[in-house]
C-alpha positions as a LaTeX table, in Angstrom:
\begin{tabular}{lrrr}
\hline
Residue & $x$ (\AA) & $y$ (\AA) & $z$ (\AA) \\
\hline
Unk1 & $-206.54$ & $-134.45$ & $-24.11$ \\
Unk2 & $-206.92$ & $-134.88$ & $-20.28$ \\
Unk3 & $-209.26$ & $-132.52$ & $-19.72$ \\
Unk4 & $-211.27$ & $-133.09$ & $-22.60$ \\
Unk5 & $-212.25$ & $-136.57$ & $-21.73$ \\
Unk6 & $-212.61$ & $-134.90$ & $-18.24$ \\
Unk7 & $-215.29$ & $-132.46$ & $-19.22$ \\
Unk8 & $-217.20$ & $-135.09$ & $-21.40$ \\
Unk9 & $-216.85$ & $-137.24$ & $-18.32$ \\
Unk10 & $-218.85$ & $-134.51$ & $-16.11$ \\
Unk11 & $-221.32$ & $-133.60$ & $-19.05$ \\
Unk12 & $-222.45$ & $-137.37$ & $-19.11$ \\
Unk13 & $-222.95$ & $-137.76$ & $-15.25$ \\
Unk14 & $-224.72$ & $-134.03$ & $-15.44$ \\
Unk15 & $-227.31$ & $-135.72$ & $-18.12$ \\
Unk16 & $-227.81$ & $-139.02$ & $-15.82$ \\
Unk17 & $-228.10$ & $-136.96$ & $-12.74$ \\
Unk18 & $-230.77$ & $-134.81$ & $-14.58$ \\
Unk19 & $-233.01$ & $-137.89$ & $-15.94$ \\
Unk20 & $-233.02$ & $-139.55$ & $-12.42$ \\
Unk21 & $-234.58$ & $-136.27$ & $-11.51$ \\
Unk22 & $-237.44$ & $-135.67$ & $-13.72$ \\
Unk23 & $-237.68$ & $-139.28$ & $-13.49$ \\
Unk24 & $-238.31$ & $-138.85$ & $-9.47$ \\
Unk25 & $-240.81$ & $-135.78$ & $-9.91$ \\
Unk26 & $-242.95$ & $-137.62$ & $-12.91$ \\
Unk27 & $-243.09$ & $-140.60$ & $-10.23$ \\
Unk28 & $-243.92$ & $-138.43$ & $-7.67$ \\
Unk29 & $-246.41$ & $-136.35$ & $-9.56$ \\
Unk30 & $-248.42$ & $-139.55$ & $-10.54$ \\
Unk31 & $-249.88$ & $-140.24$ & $-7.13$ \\
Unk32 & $-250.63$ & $-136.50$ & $-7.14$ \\
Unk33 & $-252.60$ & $-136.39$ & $-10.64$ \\
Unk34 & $-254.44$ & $-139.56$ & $-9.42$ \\
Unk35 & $-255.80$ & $-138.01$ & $-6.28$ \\
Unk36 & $-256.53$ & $-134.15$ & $-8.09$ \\
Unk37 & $-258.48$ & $-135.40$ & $-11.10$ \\
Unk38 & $-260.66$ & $-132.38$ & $-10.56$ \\
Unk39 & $-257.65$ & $-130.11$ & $-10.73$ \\
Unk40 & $-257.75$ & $-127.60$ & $-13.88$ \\
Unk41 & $-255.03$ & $-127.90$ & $-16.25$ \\
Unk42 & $-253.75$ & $-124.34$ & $-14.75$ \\
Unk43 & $-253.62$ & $-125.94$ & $-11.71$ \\
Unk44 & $-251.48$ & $-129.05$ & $-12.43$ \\
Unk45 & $-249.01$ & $-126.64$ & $-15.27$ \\
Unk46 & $-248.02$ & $-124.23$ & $-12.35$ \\
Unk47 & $-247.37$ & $-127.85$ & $-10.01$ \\
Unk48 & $-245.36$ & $-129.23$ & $-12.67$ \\
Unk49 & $-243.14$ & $-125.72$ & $-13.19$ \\
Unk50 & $-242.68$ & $-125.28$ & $-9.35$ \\
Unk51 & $-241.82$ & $-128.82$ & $-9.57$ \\
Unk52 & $-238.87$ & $-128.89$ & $-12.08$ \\
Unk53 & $-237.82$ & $-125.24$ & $-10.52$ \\
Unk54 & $-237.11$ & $-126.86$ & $-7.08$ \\
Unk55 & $-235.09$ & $-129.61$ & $-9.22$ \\
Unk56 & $-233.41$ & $-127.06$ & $-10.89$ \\
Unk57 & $-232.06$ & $-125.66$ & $-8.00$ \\
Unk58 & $-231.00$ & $-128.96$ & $-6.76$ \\
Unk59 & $-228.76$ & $-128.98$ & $-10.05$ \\
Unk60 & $-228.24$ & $-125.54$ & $-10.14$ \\
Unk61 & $-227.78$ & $-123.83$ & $-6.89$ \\
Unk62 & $-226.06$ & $-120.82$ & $-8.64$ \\
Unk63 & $-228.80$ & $-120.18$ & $-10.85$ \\
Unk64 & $-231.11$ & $-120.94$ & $-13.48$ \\
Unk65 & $-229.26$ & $-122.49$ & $-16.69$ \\
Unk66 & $-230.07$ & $-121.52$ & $-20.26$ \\
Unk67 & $-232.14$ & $-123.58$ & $-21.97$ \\
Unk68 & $-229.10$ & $-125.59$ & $-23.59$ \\
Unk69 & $-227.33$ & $-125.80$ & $-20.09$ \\
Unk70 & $-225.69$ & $-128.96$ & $-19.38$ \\
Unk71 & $-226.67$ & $-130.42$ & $-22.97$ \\
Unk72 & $-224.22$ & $-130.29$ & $-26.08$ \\
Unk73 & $-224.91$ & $-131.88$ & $-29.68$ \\
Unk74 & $-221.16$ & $-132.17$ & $-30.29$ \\
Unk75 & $-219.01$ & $-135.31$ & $-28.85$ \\
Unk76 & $-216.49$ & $-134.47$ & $-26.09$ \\
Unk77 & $-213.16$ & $-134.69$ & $-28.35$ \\
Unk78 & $-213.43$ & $-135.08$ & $-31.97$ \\
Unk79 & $-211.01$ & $-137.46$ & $-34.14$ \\
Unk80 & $-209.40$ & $-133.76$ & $-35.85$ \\
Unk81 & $-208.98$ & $-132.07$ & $-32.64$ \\
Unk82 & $-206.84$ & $-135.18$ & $-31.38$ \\
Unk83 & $-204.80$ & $-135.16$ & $-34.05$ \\
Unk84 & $-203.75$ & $-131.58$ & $-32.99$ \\
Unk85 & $-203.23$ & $-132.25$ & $-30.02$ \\
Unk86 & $-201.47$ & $-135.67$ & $-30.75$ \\
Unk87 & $-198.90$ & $-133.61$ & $-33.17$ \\
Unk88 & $-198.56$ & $-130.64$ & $-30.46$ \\
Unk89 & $-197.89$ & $-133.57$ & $-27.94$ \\
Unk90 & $-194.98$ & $-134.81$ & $-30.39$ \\
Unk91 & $-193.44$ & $-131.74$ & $-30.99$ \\
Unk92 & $-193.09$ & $-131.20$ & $-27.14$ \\
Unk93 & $-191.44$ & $-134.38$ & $-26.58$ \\
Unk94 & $-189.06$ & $-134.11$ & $-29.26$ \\
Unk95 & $-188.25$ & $-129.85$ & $-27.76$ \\
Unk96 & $-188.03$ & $-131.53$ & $-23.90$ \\
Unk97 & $-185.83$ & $-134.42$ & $-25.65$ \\
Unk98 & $-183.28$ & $-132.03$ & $-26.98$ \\
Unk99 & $-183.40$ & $-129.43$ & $-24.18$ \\
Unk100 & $-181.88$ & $-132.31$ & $-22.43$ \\
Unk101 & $-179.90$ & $-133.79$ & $-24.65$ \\
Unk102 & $-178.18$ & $-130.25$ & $-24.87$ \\
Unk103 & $-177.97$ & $-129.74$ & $-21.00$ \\
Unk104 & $-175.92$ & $-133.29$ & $-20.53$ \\
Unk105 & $-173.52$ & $-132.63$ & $-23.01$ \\
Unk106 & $-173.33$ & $-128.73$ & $-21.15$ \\
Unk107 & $-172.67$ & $-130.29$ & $-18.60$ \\
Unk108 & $-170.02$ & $-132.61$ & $-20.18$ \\
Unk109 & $-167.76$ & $-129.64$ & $-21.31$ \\
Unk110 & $-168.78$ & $-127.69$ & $-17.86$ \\
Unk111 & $-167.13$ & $-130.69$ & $-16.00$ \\
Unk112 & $-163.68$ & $-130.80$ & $-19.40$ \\
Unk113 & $-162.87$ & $-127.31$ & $-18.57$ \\
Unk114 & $-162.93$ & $-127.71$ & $-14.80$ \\
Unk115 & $-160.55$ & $-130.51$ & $-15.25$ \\
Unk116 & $-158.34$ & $-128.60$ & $-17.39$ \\
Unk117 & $-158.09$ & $-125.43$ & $-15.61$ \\
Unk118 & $-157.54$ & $-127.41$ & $-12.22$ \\
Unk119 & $-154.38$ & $-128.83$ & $-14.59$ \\
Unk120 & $-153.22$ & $-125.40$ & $-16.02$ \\
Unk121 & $-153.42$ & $-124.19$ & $-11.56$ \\
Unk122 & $-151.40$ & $-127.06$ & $-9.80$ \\
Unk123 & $-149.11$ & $-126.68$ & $-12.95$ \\
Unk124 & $-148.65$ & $-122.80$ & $-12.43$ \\
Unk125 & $-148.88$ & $-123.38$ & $-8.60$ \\
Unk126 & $-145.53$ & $-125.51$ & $-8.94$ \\
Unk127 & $-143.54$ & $-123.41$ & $-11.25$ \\
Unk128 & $-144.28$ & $-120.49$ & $-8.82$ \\
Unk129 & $-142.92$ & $-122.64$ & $-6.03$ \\
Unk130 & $-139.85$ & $-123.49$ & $-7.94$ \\
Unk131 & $-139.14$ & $-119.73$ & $-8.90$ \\
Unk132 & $-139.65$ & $-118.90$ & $-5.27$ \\
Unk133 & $-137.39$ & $-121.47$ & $-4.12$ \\
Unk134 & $-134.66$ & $-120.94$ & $-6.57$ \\
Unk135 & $-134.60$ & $-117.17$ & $-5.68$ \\
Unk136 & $-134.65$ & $-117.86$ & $-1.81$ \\
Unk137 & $-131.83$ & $-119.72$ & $-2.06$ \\
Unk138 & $-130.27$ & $-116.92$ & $-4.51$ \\
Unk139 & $-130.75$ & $-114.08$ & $-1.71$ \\
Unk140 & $-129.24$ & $-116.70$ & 0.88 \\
Unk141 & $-126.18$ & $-116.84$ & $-1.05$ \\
Unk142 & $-125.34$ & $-113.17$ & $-1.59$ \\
Unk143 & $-125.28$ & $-112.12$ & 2.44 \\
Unk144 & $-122.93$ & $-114.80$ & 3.28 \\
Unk145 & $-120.58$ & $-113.99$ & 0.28 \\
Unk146 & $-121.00$ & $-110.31$ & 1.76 \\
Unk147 & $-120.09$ & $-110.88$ & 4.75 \\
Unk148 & $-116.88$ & $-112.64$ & 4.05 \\
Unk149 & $-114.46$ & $-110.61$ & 2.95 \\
Unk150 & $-111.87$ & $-111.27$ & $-0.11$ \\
Unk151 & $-108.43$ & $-112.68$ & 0.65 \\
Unk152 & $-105.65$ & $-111.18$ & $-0.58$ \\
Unk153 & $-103.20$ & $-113.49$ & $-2.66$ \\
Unk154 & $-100.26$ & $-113.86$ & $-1.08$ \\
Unk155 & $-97.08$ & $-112.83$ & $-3.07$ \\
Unk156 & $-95.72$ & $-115.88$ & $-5.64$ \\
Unk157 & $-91.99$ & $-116.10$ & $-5.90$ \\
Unk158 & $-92.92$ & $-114.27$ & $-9.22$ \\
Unk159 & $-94.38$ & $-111.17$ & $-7.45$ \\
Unk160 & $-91.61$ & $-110.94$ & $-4.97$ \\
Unk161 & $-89.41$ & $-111.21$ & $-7.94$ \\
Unk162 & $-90.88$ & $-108.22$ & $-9.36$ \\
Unk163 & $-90.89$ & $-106.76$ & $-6.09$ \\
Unk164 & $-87.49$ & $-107.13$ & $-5.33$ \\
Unk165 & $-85.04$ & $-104.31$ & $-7.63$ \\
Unk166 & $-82.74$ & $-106.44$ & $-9.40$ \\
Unk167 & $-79.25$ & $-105.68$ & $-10.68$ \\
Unk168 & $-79.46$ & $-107.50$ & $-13.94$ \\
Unk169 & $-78.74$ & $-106.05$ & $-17.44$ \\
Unk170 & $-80.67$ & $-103.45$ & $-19.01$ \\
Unk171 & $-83.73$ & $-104.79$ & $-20.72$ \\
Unk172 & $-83.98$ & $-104.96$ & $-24.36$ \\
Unk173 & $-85.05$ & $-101.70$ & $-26.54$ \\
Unk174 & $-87.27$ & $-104.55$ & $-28.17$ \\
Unk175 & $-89.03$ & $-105.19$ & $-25.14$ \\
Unk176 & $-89.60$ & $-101.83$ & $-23.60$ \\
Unk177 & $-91.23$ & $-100.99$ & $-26.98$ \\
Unk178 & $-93.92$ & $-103.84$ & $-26.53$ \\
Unk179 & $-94.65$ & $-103.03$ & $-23.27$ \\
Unk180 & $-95.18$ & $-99.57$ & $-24.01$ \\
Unk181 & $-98.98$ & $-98.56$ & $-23.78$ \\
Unk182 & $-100.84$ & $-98.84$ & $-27.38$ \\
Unk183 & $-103.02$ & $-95.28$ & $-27.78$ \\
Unk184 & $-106.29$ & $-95.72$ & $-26.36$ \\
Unk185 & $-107.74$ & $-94.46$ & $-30.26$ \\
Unk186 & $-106.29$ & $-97.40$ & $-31.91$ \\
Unk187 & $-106.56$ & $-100.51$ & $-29.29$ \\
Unk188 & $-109.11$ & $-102.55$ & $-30.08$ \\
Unk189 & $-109.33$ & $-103.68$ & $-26.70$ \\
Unk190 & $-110.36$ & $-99.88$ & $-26.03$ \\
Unk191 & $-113.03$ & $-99.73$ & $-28.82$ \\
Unk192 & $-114.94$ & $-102.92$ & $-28.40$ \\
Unk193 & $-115.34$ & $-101.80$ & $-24.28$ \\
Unk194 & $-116.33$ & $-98.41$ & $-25.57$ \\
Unk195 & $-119.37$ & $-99.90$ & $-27.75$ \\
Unk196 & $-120.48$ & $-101.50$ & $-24.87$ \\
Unk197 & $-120.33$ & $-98.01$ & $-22.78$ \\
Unk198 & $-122.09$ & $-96.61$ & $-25.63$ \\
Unk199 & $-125.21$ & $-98.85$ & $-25.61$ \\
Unk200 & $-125.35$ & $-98.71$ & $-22.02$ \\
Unk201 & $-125.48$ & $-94.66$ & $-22.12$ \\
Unk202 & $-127.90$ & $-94.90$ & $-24.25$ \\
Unk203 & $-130.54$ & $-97.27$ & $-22.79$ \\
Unk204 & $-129.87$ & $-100.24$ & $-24.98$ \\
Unk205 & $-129.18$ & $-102.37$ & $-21.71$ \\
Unk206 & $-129.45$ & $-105.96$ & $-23.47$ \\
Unk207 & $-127.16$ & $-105.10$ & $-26.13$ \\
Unk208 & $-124.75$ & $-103.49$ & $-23.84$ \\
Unk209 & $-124.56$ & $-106.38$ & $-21.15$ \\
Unk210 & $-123.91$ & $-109.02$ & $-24.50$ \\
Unk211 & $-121.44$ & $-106.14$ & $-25.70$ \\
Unk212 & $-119.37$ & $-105.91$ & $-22.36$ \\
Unk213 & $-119.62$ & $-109.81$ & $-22.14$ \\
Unk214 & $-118.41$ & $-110.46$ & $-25.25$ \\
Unk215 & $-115.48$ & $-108.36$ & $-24.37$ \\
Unk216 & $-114.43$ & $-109.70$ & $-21.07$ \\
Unk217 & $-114.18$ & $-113.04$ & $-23.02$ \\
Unk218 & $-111.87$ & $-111.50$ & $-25.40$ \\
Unk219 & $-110.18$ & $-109.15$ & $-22.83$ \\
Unk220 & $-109.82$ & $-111.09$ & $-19.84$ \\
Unk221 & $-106.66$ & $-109.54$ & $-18.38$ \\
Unk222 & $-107.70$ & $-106.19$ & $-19.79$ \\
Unk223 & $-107.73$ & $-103.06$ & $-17.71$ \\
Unk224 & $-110.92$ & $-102.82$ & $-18.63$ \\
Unk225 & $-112.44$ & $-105.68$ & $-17.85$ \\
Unk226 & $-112.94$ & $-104.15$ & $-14.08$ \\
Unk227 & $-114.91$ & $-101.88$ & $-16.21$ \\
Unk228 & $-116.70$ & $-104.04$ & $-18.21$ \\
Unk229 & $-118.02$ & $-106.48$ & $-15.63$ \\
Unk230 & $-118.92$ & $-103.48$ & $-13.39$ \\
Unk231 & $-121.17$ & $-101.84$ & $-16.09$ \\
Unk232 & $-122.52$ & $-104.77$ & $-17.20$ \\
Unk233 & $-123.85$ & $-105.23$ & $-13.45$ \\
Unk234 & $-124.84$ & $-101.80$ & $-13.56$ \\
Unk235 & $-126.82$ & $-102.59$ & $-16.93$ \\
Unk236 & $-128.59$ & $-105.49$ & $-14.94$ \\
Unk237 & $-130.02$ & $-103.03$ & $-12.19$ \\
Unk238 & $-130.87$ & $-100.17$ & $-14.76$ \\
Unk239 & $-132.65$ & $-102.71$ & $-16.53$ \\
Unk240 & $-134.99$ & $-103.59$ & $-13.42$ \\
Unk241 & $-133.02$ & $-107.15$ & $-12.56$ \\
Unk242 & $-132.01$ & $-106.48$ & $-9.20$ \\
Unk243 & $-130.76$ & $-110.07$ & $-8.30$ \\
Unk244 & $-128.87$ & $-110.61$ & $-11.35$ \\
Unk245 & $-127.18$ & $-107.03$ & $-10.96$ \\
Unk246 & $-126.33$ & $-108.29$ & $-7.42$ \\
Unk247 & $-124.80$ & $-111.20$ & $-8.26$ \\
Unk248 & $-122.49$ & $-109.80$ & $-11.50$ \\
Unk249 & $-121.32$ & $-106.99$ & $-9.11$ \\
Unk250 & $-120.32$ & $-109.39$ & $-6.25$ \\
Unk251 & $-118.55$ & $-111.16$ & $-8.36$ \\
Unk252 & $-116.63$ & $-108.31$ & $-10.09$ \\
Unk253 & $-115.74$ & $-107.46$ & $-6.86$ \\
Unk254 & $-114.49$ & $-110.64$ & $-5.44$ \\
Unk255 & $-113.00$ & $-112.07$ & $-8.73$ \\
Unk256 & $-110.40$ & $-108.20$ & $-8.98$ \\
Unk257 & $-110.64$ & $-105.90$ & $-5.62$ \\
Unk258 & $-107.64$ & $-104.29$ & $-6.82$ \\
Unk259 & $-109.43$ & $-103.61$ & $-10.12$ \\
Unk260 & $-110.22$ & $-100.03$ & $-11.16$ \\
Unk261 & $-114.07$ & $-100.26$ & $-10.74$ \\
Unk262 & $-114.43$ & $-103.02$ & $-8.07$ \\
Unk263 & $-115.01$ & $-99.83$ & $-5.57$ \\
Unk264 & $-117.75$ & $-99.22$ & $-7.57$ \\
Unk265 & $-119.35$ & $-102.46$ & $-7.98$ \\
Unk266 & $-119.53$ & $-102.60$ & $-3.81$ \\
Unk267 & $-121.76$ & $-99.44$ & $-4.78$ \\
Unk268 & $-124.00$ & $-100.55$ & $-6.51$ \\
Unk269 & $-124.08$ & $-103.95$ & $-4.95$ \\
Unk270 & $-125.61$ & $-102.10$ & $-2.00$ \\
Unk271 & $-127.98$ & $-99.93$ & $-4.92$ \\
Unk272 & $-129.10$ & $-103.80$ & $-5.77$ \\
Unk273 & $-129.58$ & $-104.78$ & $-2.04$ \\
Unk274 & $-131.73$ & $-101.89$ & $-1.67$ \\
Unk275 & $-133.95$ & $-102.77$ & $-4.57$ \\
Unk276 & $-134.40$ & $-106.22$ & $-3.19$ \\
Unk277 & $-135.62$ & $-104.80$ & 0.27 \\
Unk278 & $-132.18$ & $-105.86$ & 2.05 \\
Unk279 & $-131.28$ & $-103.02$ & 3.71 \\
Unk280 & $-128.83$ & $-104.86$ & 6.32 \\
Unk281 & $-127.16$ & $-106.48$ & 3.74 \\
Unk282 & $-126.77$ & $-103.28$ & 2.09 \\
Unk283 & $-125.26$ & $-101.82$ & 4.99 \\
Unk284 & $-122.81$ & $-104.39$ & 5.18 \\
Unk285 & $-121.79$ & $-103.44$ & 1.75 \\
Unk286 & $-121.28$ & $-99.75$ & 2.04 \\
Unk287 & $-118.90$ & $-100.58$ & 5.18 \\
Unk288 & $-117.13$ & $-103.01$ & 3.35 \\
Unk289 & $-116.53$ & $-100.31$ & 1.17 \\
Unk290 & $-115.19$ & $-97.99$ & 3.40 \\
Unk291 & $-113.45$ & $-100.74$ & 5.45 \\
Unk292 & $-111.36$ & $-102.06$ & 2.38 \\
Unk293 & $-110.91$ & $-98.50$ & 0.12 \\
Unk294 & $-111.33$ & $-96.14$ & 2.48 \\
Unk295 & $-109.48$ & $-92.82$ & 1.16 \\
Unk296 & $-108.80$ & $-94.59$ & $-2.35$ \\
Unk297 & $-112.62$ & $-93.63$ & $-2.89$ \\
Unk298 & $-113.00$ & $-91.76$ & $-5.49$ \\
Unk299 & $-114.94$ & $-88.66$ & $-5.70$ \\
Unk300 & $-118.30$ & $-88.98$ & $-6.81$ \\
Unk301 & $-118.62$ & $-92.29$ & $-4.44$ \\
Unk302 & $-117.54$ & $-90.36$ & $-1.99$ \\
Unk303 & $-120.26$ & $-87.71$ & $-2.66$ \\
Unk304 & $-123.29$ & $-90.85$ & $-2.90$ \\
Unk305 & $-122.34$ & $-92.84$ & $-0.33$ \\
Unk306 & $-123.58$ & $-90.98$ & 2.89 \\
Unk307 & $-126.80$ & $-90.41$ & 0.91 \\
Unk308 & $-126.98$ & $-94.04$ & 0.73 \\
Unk309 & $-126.12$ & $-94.77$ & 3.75 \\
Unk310 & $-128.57$ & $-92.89$ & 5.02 \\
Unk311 & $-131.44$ & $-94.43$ & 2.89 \\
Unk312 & $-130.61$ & $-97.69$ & 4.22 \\
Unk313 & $-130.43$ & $-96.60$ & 8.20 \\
Unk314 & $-126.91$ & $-97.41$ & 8.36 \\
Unk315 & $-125.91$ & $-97.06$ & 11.72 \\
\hline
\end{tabular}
């Protein structure tokens, strides 16, 4: 709408402009026809067209115009063409209006999920730090209990007892019939540690480990139970738990020494140490081991240990 009433502006000073200028040559040309009244009517045409041709280029430096130059019979903006452009205008403003309507509220979820993923990152960053902390203080624990060896109990008046040979009368036929050793096929004891074995051997490492638990709380003064707890430790590191495993074999190990598999659960204590990038404190395990067993070893840790040993850069 702008630059219509623009270009009617310039069409109406082009039309004043061009009547001041005839007006100036008819002025001027008066004098002229006053003085020439015996001028032929030739003569005074071809004045009048040089004239309004030197005017012309005073309006028109680029050139001649057509004969309609400059003049137009129709108004510079009619009532139907501002309409148009009046409902084009609208339409615009109500496009612009919800352009930005739909950038603020953009904006308003941009800025929601900022928030709430700032939330979801101090929240993770301080469960990370609590994990971290809780397993620093985890690895802390197991060197010291390493390096302190177990004490052996002293002997109660019981064990000296036993010890001693005594002179008394021959026990009773009843007796030395319950202490004789139930067969292996039908003690339950026996069978429930042998499902656990089982699962173990045959990958099913969470089952096993609530297996061999299950039967140290029903066995606790078991042979097996040295067993249990050691392959339940063993479970632990097969299963990829390395700090667990470490901690149920240091404490089969310090709970029985004398037991039947707490030889073994030094082992793998050091296996566990390894896993956790402890080589020192795996050291300190396989020389326990040797320190306290020694000879008692039995064969196959005798035939993994060097190998071990040597993994770790034991000196």
């Amino acid at each position: 709408m702008a630059q219509l009433i623009k270009a009617g502006n310039i069409m109406t000073t082009t039309r004043l402009r061009l009547t001041v200028a005839i007006g100036a040559l008819l002025a001027g040309a008066a004098p002229a026809l006053a003085q020439g009244e015996q001028a032929t009517p030739e003569q005074r045409i071809e004045r009048l067209e040089r004239q309004l041709r030197q005017v012309q280029r005073q309006l028109f430096p680029r050139g001649r115009p057509a004969d309609t130059a400059a003049f137009s019979d129709e108004p510079a903006a009619t009532q139907s063409s501002f309409r148009t452009l009046d409902s084009r205008l609208t339409g615009l403003e109500r496009q612009l209006a919800d352009v930005l309507r739909q950038s603020e509220e953009n904006g308003h979820r941009a800025t929601v999920v900022e928030a709430e993923l700032a939330r979801l990152r101090s929240d993770q960053e301080q469960r990370l730090s609590a994990l971290e902390r809780a397993a620093a203080a985890a690895a802390a624990q197991i060197p010291a209990a390493i390096s302190t060896p177990p004490r052996s109990e002293p002997l109660t008046d019981t064990a000296k007892a036993k010890s001693t040979p005594s002179v008394g009368p021959k026990p009773n036929p009843a007796e030395v019939t319950a202490a004789t050793p139930v067969d292996p096929a039908n003690d339950p004891a026996e069978i429930a540690y042998d499902q656990g074995f089982q699962l173990w051997k045959a990958g099913k490492y969470d089952a096993a480990i609530t297996s061999l638990r299950a039967f140290r709380s029903a066995y606790p003064k078991h042979r097996r139970t040295s067993w249990a707890d050691n392959l339940a430790g063993r479970a632990l590191l097969d299963k990829g738990e390395p700090r667990a495993a470490a901690e149920a074999l240091l404490a089969n190990y310090r709970s029985n020494p004398k037991g039947e598999r707490a030889p073994d659960s030094l082992y793998y204590l050091g296996q566990a140490l390894m896993q956790l990038n402890q080589p020192t404190q795996a050291c300190k395990a396989y020389s326990e081991l040797e320190a306290v067993y020694g000879g008692a070893l039995r064969g196959e840790l005798k035939r993994l240990l060097p190998a071990a040993k040597a993994d770790a850069r034991c000196s």
